[in-house]
N, C-alpha and C positions, 0 to 999 in steps of 0.2 A: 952087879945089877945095872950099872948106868952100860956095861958093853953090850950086855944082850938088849937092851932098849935101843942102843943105835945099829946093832944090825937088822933087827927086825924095818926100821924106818927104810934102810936102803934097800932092801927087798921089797917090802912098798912099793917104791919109786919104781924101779924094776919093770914091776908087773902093769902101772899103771901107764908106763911107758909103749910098753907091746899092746897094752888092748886100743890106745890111740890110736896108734901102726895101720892096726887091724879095721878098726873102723873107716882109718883115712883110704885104705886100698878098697875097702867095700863098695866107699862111698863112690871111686875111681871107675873102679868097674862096671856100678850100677851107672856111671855117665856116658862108656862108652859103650856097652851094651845099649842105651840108646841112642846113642847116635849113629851105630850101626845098624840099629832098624830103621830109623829116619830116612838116612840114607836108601836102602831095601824100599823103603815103601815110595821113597821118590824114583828110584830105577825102575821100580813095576808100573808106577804113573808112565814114567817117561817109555817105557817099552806098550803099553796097553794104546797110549799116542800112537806111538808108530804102526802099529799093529792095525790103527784104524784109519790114519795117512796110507796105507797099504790098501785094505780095505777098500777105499776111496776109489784109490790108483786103479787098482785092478776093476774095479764100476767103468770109469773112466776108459779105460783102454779098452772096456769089452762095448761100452758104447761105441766107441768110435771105430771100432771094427764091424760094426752094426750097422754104422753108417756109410761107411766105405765099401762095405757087402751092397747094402742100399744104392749106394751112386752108381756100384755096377751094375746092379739091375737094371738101375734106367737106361744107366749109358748102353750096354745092349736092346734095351727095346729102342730108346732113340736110334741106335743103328739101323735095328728092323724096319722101326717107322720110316728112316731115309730111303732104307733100301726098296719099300714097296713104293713110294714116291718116284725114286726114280724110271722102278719098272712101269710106273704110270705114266710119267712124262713119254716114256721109250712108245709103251703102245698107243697114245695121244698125237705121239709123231710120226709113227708108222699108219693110223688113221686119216691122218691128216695127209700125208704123200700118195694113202690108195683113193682118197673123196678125189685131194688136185688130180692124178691120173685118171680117174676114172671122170671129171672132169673135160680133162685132155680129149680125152678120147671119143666122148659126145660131140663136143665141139668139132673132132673132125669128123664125121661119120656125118654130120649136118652139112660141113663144109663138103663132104664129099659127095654124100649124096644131091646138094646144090649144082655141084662142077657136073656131077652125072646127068643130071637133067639136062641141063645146057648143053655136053657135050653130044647126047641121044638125041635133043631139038637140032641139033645143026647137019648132023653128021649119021644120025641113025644108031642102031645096037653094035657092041663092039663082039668081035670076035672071041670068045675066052679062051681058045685052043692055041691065039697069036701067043707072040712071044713079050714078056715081063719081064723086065728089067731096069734096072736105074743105076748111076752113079752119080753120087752128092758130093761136094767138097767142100771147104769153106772156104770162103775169100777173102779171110780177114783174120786176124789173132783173136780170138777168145778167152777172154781171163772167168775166172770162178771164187766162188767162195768156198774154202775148204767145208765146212760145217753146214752146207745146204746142195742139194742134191737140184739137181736144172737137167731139163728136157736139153741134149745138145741139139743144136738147128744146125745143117749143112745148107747153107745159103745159095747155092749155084750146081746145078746138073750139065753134066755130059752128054748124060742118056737119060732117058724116063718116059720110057712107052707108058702111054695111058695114063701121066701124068699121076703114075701110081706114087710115087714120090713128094709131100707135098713142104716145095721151102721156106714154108713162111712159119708152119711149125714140127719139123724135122719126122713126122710119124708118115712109115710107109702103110698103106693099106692094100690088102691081099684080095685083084681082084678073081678070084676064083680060090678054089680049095688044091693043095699038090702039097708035093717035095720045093721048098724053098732052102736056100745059100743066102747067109749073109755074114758080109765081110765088112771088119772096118779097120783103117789101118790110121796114128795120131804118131805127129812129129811134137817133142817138148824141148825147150833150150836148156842149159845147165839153171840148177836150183828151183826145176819145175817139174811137175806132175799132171799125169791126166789117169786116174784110175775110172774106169765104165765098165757099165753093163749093159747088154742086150735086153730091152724086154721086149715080150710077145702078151699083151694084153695087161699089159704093167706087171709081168709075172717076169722073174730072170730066168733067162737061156742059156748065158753065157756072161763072162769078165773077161776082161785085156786090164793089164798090168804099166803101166810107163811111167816110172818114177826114175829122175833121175834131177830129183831135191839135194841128193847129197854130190851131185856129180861135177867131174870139172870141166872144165872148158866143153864145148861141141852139143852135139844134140842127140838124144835118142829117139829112135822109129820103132815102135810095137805094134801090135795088129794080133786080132784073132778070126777066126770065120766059124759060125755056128749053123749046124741044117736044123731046121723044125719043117715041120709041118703045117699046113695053114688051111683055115675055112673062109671061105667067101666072109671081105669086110673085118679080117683079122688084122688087128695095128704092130706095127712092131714101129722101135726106136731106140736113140742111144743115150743113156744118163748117165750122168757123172756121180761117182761115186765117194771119192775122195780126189779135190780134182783145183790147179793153182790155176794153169792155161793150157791152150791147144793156138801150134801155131797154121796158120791160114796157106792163102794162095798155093792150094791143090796139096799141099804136102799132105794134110789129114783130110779123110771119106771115108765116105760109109758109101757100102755097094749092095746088089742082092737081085738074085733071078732067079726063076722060077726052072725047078728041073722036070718036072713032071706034072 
């Protein structure tokens, strides 16, 4: 009796042993299965974050690609806007050189008509069948402004029937209607230019070329001759066009006679 009372005791023990075990692993499990979602629901916090840091960013970059679209827009209409600017300044300056020619050109037709009267009170009516001609030269070095255009003056004549030449402001005036020649020939030193043009009532006829800015020692002689046509009281003259100096004492003139 007293041996089956002590086995039964250690079977007891036994059994009371394993269900401890068992609660202590449940208990284990039940801790890490929550710390494993803990963790889970902080990775989905810290991903749902990112998610709207992103969010954010991509706002962000599409603004300022919005804006950057933006700045181009302007910046091409600011270009537009310069560029009608400019072509205003251009026909503002192109207005302004046809009032001064056109100017010019009153001025001598008064001056002319003046000399004309004076000359008909002294002398009587001129023949317009005689012969018309002139040769100008200058007698002196002429410098220029590259960026402004100037009536060139040949200050001293050879020839100048009828005084059709006038040297004080370089415009010939056409006294009858024909076939006219006019030639002009400019001498420039090294690192100088004389680019002109012919006009015929402030309109171009013709250009002559004499650059010789990049050149070295010596000098260059260019020259062109242009025929037009003319009506009684028609101006013609030579302007610079892009132009440093023109050097004097006869080497450059301007010429022109009447062919018919």
């Amino acid at each position: 009796m007293i041996y089956a009372v002590s086995s039964n005791s250690n079977l007891t023990a036994h059994l009371d042993v394993d269900s401890s075990s068992r609660v202590i692993n449940q208990s284990s499990g039940a801790v890490d299965l929550r710390s494993l979602q803990q963790q889970l629901n902080q990775e989905s916090l810290i991903r749902l974050s990112l998610v709207n840091q992103l969010y954010t960013l991509s706002s962000d970059m599409l603004t300022v690609k919005q804006r950057m679209m933006a700045i181009a827009v302007e910046g091409r209409q600011f270009e537009n806007k310069l560029k009608e600017m400019k072509k205003k300044i251009i026909a503002l300056k192109n207005e302004n050189r046809r009032m001064r020619d056109t100017q010019e050109q009153i001025s001598v037709k008064v001056s002319n008509a003046t000399d004309a009267g004076t000359s008909h009170a002294s002398s009587g009516s001129q023949n317009e069948d005689s012969v018309v001609a002139f040769h100008a030269f200058t007698s002196k070095k002429l410098n220029f402004k590259t960026d402004t255009t100037v009536n060139v003056v040949y200050d001293r004549t050879s020839l100048n029937t009828h005084d059709v030449y006038n040297t004080k402001n370089g415009f010939f005036t056409a006294p009858s209607g024909g076939l006219y020649v006019f030639s002009w020939t400019s001498l420039v030193a090294e690192m100088s230019k004389f680019n002109a043009e012919l006009l015929v009532n402030g309109e171009r006829k013709g250009r002559a070329n004499c650059d010789h800015e990049l050149g070295q020692q010596g000098f260059e002689s260019c020259s062109n001759t242009v025929p037009v046509i003319l009506k009684t009281g028609d101006l013609v003259n030579i302007r610079t066009v892009d132009s440093l100096s023109l050097l004097g004492i006869q080497w450059s003139s301007f010429k022109g006679w009447k062919v018919q």
